[in-house]
C-alpha positions as CSV (number, residue, x, y, z in Angstrom):
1,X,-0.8,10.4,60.7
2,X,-3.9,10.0,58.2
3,X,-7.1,10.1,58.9
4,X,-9.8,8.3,57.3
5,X,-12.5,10.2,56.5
6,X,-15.6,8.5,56.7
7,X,-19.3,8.7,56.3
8,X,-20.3,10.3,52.8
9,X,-17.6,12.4,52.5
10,X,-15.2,9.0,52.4
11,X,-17.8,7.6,49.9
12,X,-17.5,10.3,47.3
13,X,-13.8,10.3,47.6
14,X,-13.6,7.0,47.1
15,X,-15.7,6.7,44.3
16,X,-14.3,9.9,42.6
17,X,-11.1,8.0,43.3
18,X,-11.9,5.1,41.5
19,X,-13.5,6.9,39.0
20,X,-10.5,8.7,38.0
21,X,-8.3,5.7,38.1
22,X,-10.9,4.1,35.7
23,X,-10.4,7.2,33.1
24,X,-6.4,7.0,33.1
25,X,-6.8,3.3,32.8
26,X,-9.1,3.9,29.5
27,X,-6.5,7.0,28.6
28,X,-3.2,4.4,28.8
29,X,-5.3,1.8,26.9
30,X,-6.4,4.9,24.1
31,X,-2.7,5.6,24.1
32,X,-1.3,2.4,22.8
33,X,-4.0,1.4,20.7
34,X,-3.4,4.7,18.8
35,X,0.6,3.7,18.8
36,X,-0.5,0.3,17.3
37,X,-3.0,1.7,14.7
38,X,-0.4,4.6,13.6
39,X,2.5,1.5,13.3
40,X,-0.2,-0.2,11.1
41,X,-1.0,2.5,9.0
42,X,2.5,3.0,8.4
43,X,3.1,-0.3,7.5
44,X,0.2,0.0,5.1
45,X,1.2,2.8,3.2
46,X,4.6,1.2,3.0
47,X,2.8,-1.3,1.2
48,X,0.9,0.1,-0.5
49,X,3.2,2.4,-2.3
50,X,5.7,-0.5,-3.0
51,X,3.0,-2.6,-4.8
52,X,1.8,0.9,-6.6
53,X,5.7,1.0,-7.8
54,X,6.3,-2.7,-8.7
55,X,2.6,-2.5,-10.7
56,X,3.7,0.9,-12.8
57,X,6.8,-1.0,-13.7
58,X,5.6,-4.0,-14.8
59,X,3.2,-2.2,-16.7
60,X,5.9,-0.5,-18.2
61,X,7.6,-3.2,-19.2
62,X,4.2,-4.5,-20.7
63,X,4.3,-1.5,-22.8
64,X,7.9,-1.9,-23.8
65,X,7.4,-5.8,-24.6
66,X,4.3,-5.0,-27.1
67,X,5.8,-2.3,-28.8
68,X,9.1,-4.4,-29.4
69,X,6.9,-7.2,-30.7
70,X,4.9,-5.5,-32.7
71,X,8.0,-3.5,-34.2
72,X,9.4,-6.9,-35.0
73,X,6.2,-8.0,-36.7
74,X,6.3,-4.7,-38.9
75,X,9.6,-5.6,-40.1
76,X,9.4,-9.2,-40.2
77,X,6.3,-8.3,-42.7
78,X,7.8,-5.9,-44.8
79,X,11.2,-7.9,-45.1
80,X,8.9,-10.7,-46.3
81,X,7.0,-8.5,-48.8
82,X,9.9,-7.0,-50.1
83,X,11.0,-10.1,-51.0
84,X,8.4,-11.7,-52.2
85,X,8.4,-8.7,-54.7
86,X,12.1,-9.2,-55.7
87,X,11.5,-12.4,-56.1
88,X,8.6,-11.7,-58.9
89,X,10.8,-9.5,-60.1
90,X,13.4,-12.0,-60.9
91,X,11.1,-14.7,-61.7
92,X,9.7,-12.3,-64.6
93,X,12.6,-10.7,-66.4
């Protein structure tokens, strides 16, 4: 059989009791809000390493698309200056 114990002794024991079921209450709560933030912080950098890629590419192709037009206007400028000259040329002889 169990005995109570009472008096002050039962007191103590009941509030260390319940004082130690409040700290592994507090302990399981810690536990999965930890679980939860790592999950988060996970998903984050997921994130944010996808949106670091897809901005460095577009960039890129930024890069890419100006030099190609400006390569185009180069030529497109020379072709017309060259001839423009041939055509003074003819034009004079």
């Amino acid at each position: 059989m169990i005995r109570q114990v009472t008096g002050i002794v039962g007191d103590v024991r009941g509030i260390a009791s319940t004082g130690l079921r409040a700290v592994r209450t507090r302990l399981e709560l810690a536990s999965i809000e930890l679980t939860e933030e790592k999950a988060w912080l996970v998903r984050f950098l997921l994130i944010a390493v996808a949106a670091l890629y897809l901005l460095t590419f577009g960039l890129l192709l930024g890069v890419c698309a100006l030099a190609l037009f400006a390569s185009t206007i180069r030529v497109s400028a020379s072709c017309s200056i060259a001839m423009g000259n041939r055509t003074v040329a003819r034009a004079a002889s």
